[in-house]
C-alpha positions in Angstrom: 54.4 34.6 -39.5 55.0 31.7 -37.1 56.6 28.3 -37.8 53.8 26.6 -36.9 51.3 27.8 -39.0 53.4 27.8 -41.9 53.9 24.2 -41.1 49.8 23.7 -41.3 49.3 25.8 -44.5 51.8 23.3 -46.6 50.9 22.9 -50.5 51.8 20.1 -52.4 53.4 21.4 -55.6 53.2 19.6 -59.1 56.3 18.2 -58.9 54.9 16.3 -55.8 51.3 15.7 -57.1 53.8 14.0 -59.8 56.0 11.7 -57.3 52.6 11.2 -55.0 51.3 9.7 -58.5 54.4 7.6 -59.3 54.3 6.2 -55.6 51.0 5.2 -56.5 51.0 3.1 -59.5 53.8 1.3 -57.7 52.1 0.8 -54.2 49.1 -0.7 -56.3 51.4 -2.7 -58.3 52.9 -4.0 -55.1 49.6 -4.6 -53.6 47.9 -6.6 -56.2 51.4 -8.7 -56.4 50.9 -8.9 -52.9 47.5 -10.3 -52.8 47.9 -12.6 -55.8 51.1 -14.2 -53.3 49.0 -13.8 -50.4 46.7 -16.5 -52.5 49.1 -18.6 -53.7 50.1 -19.6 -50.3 46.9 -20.3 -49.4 46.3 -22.5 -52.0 49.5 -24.1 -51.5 49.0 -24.2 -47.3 45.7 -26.0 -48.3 47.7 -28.4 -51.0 50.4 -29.6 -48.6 47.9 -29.9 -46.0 45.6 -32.1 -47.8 49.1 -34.1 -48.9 50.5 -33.8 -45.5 48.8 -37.5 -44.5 50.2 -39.6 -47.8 53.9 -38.3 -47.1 56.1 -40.9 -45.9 56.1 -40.7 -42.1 60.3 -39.6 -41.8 58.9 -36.4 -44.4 59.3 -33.1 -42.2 56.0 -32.0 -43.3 53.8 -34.9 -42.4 55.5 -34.4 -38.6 53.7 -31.1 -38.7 50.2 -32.9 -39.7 46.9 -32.0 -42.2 45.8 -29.3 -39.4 49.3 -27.8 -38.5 50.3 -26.8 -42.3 47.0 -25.2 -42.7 47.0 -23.5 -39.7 50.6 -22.3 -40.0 49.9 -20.7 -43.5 46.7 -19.3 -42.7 48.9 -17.5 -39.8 50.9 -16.3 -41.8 48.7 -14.9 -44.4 46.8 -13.0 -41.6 50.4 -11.5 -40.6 50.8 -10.0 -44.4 47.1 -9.1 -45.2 46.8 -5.9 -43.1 50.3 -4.1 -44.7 48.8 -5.7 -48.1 45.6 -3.6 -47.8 46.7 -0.2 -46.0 49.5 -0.2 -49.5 46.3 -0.4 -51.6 44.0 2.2 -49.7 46.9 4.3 -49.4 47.3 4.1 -53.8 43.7 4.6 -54.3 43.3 7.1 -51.9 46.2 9.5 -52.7 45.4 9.0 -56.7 42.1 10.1 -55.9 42.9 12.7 -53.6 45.8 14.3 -56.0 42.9 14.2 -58.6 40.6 16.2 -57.2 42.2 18.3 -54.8 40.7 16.9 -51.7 42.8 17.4 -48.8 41.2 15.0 -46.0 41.4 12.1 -48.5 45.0 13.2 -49.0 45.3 12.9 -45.3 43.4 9.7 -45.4 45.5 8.4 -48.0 48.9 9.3 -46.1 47.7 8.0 -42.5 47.1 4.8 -44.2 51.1 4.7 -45.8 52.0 5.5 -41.6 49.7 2.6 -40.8 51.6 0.5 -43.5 55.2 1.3 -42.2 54.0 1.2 -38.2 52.8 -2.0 -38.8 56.4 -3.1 -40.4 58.1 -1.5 -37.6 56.0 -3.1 -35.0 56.8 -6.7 -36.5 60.3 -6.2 -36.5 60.4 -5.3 -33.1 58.2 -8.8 -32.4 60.6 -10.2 -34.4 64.1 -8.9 -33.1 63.0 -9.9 -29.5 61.8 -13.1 -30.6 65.6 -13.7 -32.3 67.0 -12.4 -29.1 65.1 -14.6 -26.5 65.8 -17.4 -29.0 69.8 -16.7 -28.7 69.6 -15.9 -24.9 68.0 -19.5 -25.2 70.5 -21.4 -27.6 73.3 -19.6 -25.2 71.8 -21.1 -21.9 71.3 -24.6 -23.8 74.9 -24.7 -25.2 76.5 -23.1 -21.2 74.3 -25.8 -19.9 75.8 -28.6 -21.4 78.9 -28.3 -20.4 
């Protein structure tokens, strides 16, 4: 038989249904904890915002203003919801999947786990060149002054 069919024809034993399972209940765990944060720091980007304008004028918040708090937090909410929401389609989806033997919604369920960890790996890679122009930048600020 060739390697690449056997590759296709691939069964998930029970002692995977029972780690797919486990993965689960923690991936929904994580994902509820995740949205309950994700709506704390709304609330509290909405709170500061609305305190932002009776701060004392020297307070580093208030130099960010009402509209700049808000809009900073609502950024970053947007940035975590997407991994938030894949995690919890990808715990339904395999739970369901395992328990009924359906192998698309398995597939389903597993392409939206990729999506979670793509999306990780593509914000790290925002983030690592945004440290590195920042250091190239510090670097030419610090040569410059002498």
């Amino acid at each position: 038989m060739d390697n690449s069919t056997e590759l296709f024809s691939l069964e998930v034993d029970e002692t995977a249904k029972s780690t797919f399972l486990e993965m689960a209940r923690w991936t929904k765990f994580l994902s509820i904890l995740g949205l309950i944060f994700l709506g704390l720091m709304v609330l509290i980007g909405l709170a500061l915002g609305m305190m932002a304008d009776s701060l004392p004028g020297n307070n580093p918040i208030a130099a960010f203003g009402a509209t700049g708090i808000i809009v900073y937090f609502l950024f970053l909410a947007g940035i975590c919801i997407y991994p938030i929401i894949t995690l919890l389609k990808y715990s339904t989806g395999i739970k369901a999947a395992i328990n009924m033997n359906d192998k698309g919604r398995f597939n389903r369920s597993i392409n939206h786990l990729k999506n979670t960890f793509k999306y990780y790996g593509i914000l790290m890679i925002i983030m690592l060149c945004i440290y590195g122009v920042a250091v190239v930048a510090v670097a030419v600020a610090g040569l410059s002054k002498r």
